[in-house]
C-alpha positions in Angstrom: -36.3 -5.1 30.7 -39.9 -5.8 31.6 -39.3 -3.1 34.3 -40.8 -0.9 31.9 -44.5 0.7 32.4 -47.2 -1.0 30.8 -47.5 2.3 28.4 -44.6 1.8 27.6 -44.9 -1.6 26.7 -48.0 -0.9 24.3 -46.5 2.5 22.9 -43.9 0.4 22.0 -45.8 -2.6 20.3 -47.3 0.3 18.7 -43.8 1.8 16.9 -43.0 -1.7 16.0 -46.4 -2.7 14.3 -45.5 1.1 12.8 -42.3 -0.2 11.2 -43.9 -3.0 9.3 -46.7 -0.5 7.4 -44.4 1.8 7.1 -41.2 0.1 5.6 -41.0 1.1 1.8 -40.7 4.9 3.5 -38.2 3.8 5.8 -36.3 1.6 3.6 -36.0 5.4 1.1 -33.4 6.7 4.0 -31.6 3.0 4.1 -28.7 4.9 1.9 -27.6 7.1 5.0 -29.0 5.3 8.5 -31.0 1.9 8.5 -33.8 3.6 10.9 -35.4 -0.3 11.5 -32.5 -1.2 13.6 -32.4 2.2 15.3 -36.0 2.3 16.4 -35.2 -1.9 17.1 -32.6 -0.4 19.8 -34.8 2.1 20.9 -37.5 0.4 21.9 -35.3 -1.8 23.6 -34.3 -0.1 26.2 -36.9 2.1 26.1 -40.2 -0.6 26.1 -38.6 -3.5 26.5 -37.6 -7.1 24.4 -41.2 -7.5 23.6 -41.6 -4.5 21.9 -38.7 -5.3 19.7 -40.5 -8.8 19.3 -43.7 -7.8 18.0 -41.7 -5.2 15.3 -40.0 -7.8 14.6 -43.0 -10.1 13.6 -45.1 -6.8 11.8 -41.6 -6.1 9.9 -41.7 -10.0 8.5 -45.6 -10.2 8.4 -46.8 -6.8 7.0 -43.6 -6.2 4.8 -43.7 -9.6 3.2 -47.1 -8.3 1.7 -45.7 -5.7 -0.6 -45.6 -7.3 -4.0 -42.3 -5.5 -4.7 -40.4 -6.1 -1.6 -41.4 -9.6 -0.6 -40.2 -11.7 3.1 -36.5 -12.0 1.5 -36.5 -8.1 1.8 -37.8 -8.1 5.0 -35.7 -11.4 6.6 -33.0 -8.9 5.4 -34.1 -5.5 7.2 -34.6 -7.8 10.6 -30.9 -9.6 9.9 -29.7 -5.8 10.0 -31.4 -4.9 13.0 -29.7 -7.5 15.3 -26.9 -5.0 16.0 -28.9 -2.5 17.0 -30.1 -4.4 19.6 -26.8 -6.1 20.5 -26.0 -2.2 20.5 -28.7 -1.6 22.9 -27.7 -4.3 25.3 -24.3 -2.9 24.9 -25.5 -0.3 26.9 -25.6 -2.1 30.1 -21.6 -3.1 30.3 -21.0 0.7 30.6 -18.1 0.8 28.6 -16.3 4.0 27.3 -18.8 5.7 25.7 -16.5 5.8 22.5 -14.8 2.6 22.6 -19.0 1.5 22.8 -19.7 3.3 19.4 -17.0 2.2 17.9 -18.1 -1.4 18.9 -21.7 -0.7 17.7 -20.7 0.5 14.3 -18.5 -2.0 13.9 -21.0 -5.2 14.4 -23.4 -3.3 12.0 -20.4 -2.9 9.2 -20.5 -7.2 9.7 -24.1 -7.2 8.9 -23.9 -5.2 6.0 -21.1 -7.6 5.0 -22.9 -10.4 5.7 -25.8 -9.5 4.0 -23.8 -9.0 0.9 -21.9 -12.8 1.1 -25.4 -14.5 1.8 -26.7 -12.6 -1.1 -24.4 -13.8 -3.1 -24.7 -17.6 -2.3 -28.1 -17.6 -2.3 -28.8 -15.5 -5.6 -25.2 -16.4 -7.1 -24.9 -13.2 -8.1 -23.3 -9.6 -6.5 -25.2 -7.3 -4.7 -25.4 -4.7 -7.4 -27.1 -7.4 -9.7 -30.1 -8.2 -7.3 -30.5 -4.4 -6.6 -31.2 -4.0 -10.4 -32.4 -6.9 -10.8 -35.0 -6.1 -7.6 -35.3 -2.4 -9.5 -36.6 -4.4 -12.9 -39.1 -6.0 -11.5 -40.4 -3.3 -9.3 -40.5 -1.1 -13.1 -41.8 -4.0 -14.8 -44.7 -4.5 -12.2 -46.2 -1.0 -12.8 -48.5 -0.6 -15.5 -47.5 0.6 -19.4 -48.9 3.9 -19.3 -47.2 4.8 -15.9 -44.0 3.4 -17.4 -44.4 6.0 -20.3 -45.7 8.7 -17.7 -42.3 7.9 -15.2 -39.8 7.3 -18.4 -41.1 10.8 -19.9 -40.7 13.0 -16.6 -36.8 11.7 -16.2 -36.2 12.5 -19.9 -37.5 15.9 -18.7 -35.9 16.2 -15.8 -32.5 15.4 -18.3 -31.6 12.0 -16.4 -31.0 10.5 -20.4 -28.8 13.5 -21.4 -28.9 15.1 -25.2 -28.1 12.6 -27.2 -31.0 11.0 -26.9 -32.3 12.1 -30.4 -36.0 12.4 -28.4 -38.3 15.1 -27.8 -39.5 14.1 -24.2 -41.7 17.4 -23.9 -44.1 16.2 -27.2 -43.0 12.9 -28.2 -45.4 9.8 -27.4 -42.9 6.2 -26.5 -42.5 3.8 -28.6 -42.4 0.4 -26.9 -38.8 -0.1 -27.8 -37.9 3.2 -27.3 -39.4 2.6 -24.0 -37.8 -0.9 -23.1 -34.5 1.2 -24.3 -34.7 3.9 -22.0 -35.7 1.9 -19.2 -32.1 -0.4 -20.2 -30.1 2.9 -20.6 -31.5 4.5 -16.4 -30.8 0.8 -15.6 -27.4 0.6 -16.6 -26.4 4.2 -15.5 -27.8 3.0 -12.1 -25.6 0.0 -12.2 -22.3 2.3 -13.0 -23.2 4.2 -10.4 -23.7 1.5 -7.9 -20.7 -0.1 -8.8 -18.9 2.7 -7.2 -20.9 4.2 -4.9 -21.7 1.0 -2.9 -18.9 0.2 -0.9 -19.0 4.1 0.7 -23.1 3.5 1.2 -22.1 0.4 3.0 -19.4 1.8 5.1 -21.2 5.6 5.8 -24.4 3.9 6.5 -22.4 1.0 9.1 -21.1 3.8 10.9 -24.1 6.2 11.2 -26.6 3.4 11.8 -24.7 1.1 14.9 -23.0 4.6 16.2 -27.1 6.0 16.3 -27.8 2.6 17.7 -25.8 2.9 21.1 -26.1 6.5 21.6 -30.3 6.1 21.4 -30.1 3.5 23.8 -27.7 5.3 25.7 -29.6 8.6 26.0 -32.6 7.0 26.9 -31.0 5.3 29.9 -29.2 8.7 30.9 -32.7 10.5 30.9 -34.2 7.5 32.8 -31.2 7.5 35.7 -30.4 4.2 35.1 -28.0 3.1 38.2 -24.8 3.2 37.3 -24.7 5.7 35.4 -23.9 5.1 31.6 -20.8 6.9 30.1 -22.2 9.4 27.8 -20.7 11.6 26.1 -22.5 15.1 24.9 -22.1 16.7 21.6 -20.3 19.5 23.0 -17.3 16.2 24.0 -17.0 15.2 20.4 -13.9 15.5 19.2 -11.9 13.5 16.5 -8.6 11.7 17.5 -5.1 12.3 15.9 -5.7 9.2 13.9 -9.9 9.7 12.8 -8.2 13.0 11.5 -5.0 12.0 9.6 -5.7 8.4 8.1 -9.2 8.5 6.1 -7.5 11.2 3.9 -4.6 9.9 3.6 -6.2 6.6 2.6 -8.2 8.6 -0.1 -5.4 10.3 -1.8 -3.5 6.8 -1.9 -6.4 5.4 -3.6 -6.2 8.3 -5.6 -2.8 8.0 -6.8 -4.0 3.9 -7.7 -7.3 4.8 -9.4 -4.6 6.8 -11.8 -2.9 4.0 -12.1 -5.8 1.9 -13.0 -5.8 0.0 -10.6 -9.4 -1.9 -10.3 -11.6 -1.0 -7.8 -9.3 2.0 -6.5 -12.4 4.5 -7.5 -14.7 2.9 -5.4 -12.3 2.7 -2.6 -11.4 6.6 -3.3 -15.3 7.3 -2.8 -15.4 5.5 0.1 -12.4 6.8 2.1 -13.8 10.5 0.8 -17.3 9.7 2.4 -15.9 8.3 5.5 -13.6 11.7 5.7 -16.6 13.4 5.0 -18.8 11.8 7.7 -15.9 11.8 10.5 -15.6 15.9 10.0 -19.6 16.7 9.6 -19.1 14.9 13.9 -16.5 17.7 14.3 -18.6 19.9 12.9 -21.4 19.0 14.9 -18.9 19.3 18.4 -17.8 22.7 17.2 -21.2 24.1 16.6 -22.7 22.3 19.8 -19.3 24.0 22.1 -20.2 27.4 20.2 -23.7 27.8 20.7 -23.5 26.7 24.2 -21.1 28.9 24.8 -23.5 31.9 23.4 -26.3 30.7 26.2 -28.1 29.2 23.4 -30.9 26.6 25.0 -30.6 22.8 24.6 -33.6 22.7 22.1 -32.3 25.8 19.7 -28.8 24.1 19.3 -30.3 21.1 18.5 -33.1 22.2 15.5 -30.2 24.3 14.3 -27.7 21.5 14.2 -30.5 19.1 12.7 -30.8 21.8 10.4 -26.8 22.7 9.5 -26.8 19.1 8.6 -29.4 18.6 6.5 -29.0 22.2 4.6 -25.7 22.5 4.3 -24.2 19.1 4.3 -21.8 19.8 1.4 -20.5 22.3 4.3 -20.4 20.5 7.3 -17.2 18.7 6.6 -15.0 21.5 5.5 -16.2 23.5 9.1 -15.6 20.2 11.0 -12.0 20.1 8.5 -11.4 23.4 9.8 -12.4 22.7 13.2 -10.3 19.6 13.6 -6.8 21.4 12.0 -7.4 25.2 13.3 -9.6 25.0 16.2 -9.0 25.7 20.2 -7.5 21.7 20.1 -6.9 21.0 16.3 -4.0 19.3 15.4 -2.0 22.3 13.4 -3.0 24.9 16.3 -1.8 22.0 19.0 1.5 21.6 17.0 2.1 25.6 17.0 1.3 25.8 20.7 4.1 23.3 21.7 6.3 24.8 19.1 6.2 28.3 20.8 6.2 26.6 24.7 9.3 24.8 23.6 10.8 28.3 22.4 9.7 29.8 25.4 11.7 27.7 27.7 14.8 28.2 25.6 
């Protein structure tokens, strides 16, 4: 690892040092990729362990200093990074470049687990509680007037519905119409949390440790590292028989419980549905990927207009990876007519 140039070396310090000033913005995208841990296996391979070190020590110095997130916060955000490391140095046992992901993604799904259980013993409460509670305090830090000004513009926006009984164009806060309000968002968070959590934790597991590996893998493709990594390209992703078939099936049985009232079936629905979701926006990705290429379209085209596909029309994405997966050149259903009519052939 100290193989690397001494640019490198500093560039890298750099990026770390970077991740410590710049952690509340980084911690906004934490719901769909943890980028800390990422970057952490980036500059890895990339810069080298020292790098890594001295993020590491602006991540716990400089994010420790933000009133509202504190060194629990950022012991946290370093505790999820360790995968992406172990993700990085993954990289050099050359496995199958799926089999890899699948190992990457899974050690970051532990962390996230993890997390959760030592959250738990040390706060004695569940992770939704110190994510509200954490949410309190960061409301109850800012000053009155901003309270009112914040408070005001989500009445606006219509995050307290009509049945408020408030004008929140005119009206001037009471403060316990205020201290209400603020009860009623927190609580609506907390509903929402309680059943979108588990599909954050599982979504953002498998985007952030699959991320990890193929970072540190691309880097060590472009470098020539000797032997070569096992890489595979966009254009090679393709979903297995089971990827395909299961997380749906999964969903409508948790489907069929939530009906039931079964408890906790709706957060399990959610979270086989994003998983589903996520699987078939990597189809998508393939598809598009094997298309364009196929059109002559340049490397760096397909790539802004894939970047672009999936933050635009994400809501999309699965149903053309769906469609892709069932109907394409090797979906399942076309596969399955295929033999049918080589098998009626031979008769």
């Amino acid at each position: 690892m100290l193989s690397n140039s001494r640019g490198r070396l500093f560039a890298g310090c750099l990026i770390g040092i970077a991740c410590g000033l710049t952690l509340p913005l980084l911690s906004v995208f934490s719901a769909w990729v943890l980028p800390v841990t990422v970057i952490f296996a980036f500059l890895w391979v990339w810069a080298g362990w020292p790098s890594v070190l001295v993020g590491a020590a602006g991540v716990m110095l400089i994010g420790s200093q933000y009133a509202f997130l504190g060194w629990p916060f950022s012991a946290a955000i370093l505790f999820l990074a360790v995968p992406g490391v172990l993700a990085a140095i993954l990289t050099e046992r050359r496995q199958p470049f799926f089999r890899a992901v699948g190992y990457s993604a899974a050690m970051q799904l532990v962390s996230l687990l993890l997390l959760t259980a030592i959250a738990w013993l040390y706060f004695q409460q569940d992770l939704v509680d110190v994510i509200i509670g954490a949410i309190r305090g960061l409301v109850g830090g800012i000053p009155l007037a901003q309270q009112h000004f914040l408070v005001l513009r989500l009445g606006q926006m219509g995050y307290f519905g009509e049945n408020t009984g408030i004008n929140f164009s005119s009206v001037i806060l009471s403060d316990a119409q205020l201290q209400g309000l603020i009860e009623q968002l927190l609580n609506s968070v907390n509903s929402v949390l309680r059943q979108e959590l588990p599909s954050i934790v599982l979504t953002t597991g498998a985007v952030t440790g699959s991320l990890s590996y193929a970072v540190a893998g691309w880097v060590r493709v472009r470098r020539g590292d000797n032997p070569a990594i096992p890489f595979e390209k966009p254009a090679n992703w393709r979903l297995t028989a089971n990827l395909i078939i299961y997380p749906p099936a999964l969903a409508l049985v948790c489907l069929g419980l939530n009906s039931l009232n079964v408890n906790g079936a709706d957060a399990a629905y959610v979270s086989m549905v994003s998983l589903s979701q996520l699987f078939f926006s990597v189809q998508a990705v393939g598809a598009l990927e094997r298309r364009m290429k196929a059109s002559g379209m340049p490397p760096g085209k397909r790539t802004a207009l894939i970047v672009l596909a999936l933050v635009i029309g994400m809501r999309l994405m699965p149903l053309l990876g769906m469609y892709s997966a069932l109907f394409g050149s090797q979906g399942l259903i076309t596969k399955q007519i295929k033999k049918r009519m080589d098998g009626k052939g031979d008769e």
